[in-house]
C-alpha positions as CSV (number, residue, x, y, z in Angstrom):
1,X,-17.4,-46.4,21.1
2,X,-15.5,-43.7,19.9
3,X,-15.3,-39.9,21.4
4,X,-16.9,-37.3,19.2
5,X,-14.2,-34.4,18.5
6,X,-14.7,-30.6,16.5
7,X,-12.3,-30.3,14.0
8,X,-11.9,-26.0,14.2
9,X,-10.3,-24.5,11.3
10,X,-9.7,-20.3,10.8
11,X,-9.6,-18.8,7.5
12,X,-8.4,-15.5,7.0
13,X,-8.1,-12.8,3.3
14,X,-4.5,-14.3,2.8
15,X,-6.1,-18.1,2.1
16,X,-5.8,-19.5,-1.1
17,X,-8.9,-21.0,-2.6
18,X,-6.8,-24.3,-3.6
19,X,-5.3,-24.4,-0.2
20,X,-8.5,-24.2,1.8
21,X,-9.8,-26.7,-0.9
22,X,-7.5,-29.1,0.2
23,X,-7.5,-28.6,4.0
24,X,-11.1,-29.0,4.1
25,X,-11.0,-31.8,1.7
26,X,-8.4,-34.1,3.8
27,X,-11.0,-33.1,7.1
28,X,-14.1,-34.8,5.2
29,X,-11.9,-37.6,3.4
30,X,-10.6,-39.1,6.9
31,X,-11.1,-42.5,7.8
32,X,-11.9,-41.0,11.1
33,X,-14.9,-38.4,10.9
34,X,-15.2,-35.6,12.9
35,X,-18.6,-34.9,14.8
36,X,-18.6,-31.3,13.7
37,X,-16.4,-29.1,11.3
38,X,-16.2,-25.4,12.2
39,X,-14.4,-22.9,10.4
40,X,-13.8,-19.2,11.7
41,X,-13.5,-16.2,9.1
42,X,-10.7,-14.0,10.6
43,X,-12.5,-11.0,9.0
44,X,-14.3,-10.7,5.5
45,X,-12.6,-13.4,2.8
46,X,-11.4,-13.3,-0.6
47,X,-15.3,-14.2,-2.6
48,X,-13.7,-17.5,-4.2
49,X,-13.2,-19.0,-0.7
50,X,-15.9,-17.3,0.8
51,X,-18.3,-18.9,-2.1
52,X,-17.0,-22.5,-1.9
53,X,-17.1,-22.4,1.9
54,X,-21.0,-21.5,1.4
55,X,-21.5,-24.5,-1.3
56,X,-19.9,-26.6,0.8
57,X,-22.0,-26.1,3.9
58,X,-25.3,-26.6,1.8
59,X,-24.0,-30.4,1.2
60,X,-22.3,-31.0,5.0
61,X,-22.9,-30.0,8.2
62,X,-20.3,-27.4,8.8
63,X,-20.3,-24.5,11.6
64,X,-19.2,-21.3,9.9
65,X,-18.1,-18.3,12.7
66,X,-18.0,-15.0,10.7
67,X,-15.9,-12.5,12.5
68,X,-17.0,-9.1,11.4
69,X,-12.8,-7.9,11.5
70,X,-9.6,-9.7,11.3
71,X,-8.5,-9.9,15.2
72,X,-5.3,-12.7,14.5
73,X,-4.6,-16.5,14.9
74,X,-4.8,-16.6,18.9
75,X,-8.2,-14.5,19.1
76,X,-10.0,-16.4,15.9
77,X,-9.3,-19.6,17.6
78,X,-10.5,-18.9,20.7
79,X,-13.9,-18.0,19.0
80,X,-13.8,-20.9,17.4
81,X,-12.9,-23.0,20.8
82,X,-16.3,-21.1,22.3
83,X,-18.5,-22.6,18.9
84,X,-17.2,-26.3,19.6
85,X,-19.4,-28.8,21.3
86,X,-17.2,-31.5,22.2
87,X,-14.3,-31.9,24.4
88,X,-11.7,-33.1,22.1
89,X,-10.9,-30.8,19.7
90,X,-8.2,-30.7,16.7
91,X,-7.0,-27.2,15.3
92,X,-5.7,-27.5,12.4
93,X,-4.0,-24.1,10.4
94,X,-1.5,-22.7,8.2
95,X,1.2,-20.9,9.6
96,X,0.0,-17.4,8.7
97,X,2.7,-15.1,8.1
């Protein structure tokens, strides 16, 4: 039997809507599914990503953590490591510059 892991993902304003398309398609496309998917918002969004992220959650099971200012990589993640239910868990990111 295989271990259940989170897959945590933060988003912040700088994301590209065909980046974040990709990311989160390559998470759902895996052989290997993860148990849960949860993205942090670093802070409000650009409205294109913001609007596919809500679409997408209305057809899979996806944690959304909506951080009401943009407090950085470390911080965003660690929010996100306090929303995961498993033990295993795989952060996956752009290098935000």
């Amino acid at each position: 039997m295989l271990e259940k892991f989170s897959v945590l993902m933060p988003v912040y304003y700088g994301e590209r809507l065909e980046f974040l398309i990709d990311a989160v398609r390559s998470i759902l496309e895996q052989t290997l599914q993860p148990s849960e998917l949860v993205i942090v918002l670093d802070g409000p969004i650009r409205n294109d990503c913001d609007s596919f992220l809500q679409n997408l959650s209305a057809e899979f099971e996806i944690i959304i953590v909506r951080l009401p200012c943009n407090v950085g990589l470390g911080r965003a993640l660690q929010v996100g490591l306090e929303s995961c239910s498993h033990d295993i868990i795989i952060a996956v990111y752009r290098d935000w510059e």
